[in-house]
C-alpha positions in Angstrom: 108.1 92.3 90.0 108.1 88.3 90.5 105.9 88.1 93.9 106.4 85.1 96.9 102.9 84.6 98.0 103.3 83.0 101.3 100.1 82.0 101.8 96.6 81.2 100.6 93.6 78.5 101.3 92.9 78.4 97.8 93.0 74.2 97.8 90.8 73.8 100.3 88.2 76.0 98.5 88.6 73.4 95.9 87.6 70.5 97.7 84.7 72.2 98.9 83.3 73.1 95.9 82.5 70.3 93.7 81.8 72.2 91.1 84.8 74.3 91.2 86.8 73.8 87.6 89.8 73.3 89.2 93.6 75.3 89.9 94.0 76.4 86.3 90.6 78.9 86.3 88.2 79.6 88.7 86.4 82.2 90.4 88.3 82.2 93.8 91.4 85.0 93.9 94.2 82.6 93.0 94.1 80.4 89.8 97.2 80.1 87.6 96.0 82.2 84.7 95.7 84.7 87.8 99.1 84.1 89.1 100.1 84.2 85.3 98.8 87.4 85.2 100.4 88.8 88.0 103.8 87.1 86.7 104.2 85.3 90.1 107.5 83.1 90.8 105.9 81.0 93.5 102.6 80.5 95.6 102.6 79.0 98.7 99.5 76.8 99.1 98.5 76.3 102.8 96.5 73.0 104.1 94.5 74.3 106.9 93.0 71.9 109.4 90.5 73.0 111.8 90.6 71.1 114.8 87.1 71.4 116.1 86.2 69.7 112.7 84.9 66.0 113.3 87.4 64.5 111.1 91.0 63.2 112.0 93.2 66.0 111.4 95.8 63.9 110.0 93.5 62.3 107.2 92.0 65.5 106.0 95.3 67.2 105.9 96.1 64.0 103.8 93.0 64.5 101.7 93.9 67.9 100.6 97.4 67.2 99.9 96.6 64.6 97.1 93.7 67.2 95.7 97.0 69.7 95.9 99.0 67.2 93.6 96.1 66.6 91.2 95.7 69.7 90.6 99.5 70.2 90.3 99.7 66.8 87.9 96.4 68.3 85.7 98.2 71.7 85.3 101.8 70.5 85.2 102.3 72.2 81.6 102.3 75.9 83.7 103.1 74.6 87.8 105.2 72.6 89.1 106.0 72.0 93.3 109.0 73.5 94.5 111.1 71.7 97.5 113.3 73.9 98.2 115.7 77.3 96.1 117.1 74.9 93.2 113.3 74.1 92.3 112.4 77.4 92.0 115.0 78.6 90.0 114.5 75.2 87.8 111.1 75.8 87.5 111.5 79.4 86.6 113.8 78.0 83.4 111.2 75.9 82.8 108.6 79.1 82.4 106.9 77.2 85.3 105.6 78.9 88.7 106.5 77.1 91.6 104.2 75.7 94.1 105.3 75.3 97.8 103.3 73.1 99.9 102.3 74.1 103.3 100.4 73.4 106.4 98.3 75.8 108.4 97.9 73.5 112.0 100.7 71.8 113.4 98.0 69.6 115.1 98.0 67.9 111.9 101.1 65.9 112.8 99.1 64.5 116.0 101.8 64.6 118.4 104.0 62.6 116.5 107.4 63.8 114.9 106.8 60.4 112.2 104.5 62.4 110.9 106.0 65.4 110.9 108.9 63.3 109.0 106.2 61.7 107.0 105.0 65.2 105.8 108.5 66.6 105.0 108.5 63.1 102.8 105.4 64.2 101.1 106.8 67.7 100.0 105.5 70.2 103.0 107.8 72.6 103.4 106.5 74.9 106.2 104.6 74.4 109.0 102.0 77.3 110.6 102.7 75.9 113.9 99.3 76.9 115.2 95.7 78.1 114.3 93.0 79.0 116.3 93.2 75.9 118.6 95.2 74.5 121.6 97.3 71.7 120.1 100.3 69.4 120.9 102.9 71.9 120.0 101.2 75.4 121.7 98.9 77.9 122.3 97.2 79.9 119.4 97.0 84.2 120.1 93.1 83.7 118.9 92.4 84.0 122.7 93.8 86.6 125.3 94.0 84.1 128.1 97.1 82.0 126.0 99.2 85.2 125.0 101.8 84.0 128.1 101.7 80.3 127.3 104.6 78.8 125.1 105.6 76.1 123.4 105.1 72.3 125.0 107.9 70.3 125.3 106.9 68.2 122.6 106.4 71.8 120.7 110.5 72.1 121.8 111.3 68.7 119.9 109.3 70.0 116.5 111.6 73.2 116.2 114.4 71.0 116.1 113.4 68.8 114.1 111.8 71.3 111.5 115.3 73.1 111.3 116.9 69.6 111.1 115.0 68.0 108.4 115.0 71.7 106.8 111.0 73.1 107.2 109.9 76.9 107.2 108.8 77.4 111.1 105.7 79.6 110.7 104.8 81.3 113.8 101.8 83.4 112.6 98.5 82.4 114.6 100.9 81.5 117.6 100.7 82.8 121.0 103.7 85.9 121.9 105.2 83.3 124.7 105.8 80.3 122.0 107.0 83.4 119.4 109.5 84.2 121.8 110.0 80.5 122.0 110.5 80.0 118.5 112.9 83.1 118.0 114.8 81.1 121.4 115.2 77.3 120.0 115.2 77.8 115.9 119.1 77.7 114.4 117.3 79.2 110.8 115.1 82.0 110.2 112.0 81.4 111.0 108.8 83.4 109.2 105.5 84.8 110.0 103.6 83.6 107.0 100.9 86.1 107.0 100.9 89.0 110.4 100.7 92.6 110.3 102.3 95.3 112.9 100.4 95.4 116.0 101.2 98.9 116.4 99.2 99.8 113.1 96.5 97.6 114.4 95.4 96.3 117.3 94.9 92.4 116.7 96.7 89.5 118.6 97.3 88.1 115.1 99.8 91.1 114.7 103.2 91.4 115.2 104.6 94.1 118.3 107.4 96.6 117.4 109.9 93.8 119.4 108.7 90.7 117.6 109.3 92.9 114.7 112.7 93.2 115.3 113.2 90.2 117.2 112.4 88.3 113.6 114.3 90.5 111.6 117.4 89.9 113.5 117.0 86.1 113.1 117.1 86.6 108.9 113.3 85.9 108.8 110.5 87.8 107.4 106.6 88.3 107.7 103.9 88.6 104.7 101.8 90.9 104.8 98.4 89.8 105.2 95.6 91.3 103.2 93.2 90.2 105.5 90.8 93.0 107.0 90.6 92.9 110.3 94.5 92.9 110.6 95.4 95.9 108.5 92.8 98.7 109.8 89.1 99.6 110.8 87.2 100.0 107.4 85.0 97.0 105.9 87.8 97.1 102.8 91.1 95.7 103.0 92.7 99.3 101.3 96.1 99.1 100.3 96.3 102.5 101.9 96.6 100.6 105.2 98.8 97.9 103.6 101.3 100.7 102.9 101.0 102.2 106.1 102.2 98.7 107.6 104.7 98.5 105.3 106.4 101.6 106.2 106.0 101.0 109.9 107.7 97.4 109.4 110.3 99.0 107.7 111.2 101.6 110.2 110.9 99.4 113.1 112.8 96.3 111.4 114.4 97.2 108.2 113.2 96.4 104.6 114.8 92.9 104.5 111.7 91.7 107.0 108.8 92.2 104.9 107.5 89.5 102.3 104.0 89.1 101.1 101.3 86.7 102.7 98.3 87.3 101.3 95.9 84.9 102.8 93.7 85.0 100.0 91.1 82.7 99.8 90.9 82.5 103.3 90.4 86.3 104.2 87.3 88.2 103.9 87.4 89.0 99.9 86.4 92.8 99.9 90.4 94.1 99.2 91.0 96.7 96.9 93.6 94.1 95.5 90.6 91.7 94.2 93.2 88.7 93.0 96.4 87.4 92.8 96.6 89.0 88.9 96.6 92.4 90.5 99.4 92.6 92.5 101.0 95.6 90.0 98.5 97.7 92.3 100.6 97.4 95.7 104.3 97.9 93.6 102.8 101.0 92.4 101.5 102.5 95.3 105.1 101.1 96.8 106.6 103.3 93.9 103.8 106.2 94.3 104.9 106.4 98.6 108.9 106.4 97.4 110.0 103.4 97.8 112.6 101.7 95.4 112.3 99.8 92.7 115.1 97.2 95.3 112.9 97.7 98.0 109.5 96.4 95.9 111.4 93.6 94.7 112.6 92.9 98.1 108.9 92.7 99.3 107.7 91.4 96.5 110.7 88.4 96.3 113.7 88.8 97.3 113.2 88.4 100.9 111.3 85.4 100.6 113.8 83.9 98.4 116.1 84.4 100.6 114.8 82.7 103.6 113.9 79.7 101.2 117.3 79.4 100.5 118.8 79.3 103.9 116.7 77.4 105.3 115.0 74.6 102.8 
């Protein structure tokens, strides 16, 4: 059991806590004696911009991805970032886990495939191609009103470039018209970095049964997200419900769709699964609801993996 998280806030809870220790241990659920714990091959660490913020989106995105390589440089004895497969696999050698860098707002390029380039330059490696807000690329699903909207022409123009310059296209957060959008224009697999089934819960922020298999047949995957609100109706996130997602997924999509995407750090924190170092809990309830010791590792891993390599 080596899991792919593919995705947490945990930096930006760093820069807002000045009195935060740092990456290597804190009191937030992912630090690297946590990810240590839970024997973890890679973390993907998300820059999330909120666009109704008063700052340029571009500058604080900037901001977080030099407290993301401090933090990297200060710890670099246990972490190092990961580009693409090779790294990890390097890093792994190296008894290193691999950081990928990540951006949760595509408005942080500003309607400008520069700095979209410019990003790739700096290490980002996927793009969440929407939040909660209306930006140059799409619509977000956070409203009813913009589940039929798609991607904007200029939204057309970052798909190819992401697949040309080699960038994970993250369509969780995005409206259903620019999903089907995505799964139209992208020549790679393209993932949903942290959505649950629709049909297990009722949230826009969920995938249906035919996005499901609609991203399964293009070789990506989703993470399942250990975020609340998306996984059932109680005030815990139980991994009773994270199991009963998981099974759905599988029926509808096949096993080789499903990755982990925690959101921690940027989820309500009342799960049953309190940190990153306790990850064993979901591989044995995995194991405990017959499912293979492949089939953890492909949820756990090997899915992800997979995507990295053919498309970074």
């Amino acid at each position: 059991m080596r899991p792919i998280d593919m995705h947490c806030d945990t930096i930006l809870k760093l820069m807002e806590d000045k009195e935060n220790p740092g990456l290597y241990e804190n009191d937030l659920s992912i630090d690297i004696k946590k990810l240590k714990k839970g024997n973890s091959l890679a973390q993907f660490f998300a820059m999330w911009v909120d666009l109704k913020s008063q700052r340029d989106p571009m500058e604080l995105c900037l901001e977080m991805i030099d407290k993301f390589y401090e933090e990297i440089k200060k710890n670099s004895h246990s972490i190092s970032i990961a580009r693409n497969y090779e790294d990890i696999l390097n890093n792994d050698e190296e008894g290193k886990i691999s950081a990928v860098l990540t951006i949760e707002e595509g408005g942080a390029i500003k309607g400008e495939l520069y700095n979209l380039r410019n990003f790739y330059r700096l290490g980002v490696r996927a793009i969440t191609l929407t939040w909660n807000d209306v930006n140059e690329i799409g619509y977000p699903n956070f409203h009813e009103e913009y589940r039929y909207k798609g991607l904007t022409s200029f939204g057309q123009e970052v798909i190819y470039e992401m697949n040309r310059l080699g960038m994970l296209i993250d369509v969780s957060h995005l409206s259903d018209e620019g999903f089907y959008d995505v799964s139209r224009l992208s020549s790679k697999p393209f993932i949903a970095s942290h959505s649950n089934s629709r049909a297990m819960k009722e949230h826009l922020r969920n995938l249906t049964d035919d996005m499901i298999k609609v991203l399964s047949n293009s070789g990506g995957v989703m993470g399942i997200c250990f975020e609340r609100d998306f996984l059932g109706d109680t005030e815990r996130a139980r991994i009773e419900d994270m199991i009963r997602h998981i099974e759905h997924i599988k029926n509808i999509g096949g096993i080789d769709v499903i990755a982990l995407g925690s959101d921690y750090d940027g989820s309500h924190p009342n799960c049953e699964i309190g940190n990153i170092g306790e990850m064993e809990k979901l591989a044995y309830a995995l194991k405990d609801n017959k499912f293979s010791e492949d089939e953890i590792d492909k949820i756990f891993y090997k899915n992800a993996l997979r995507v990295i390599k053919d498309t970074l």
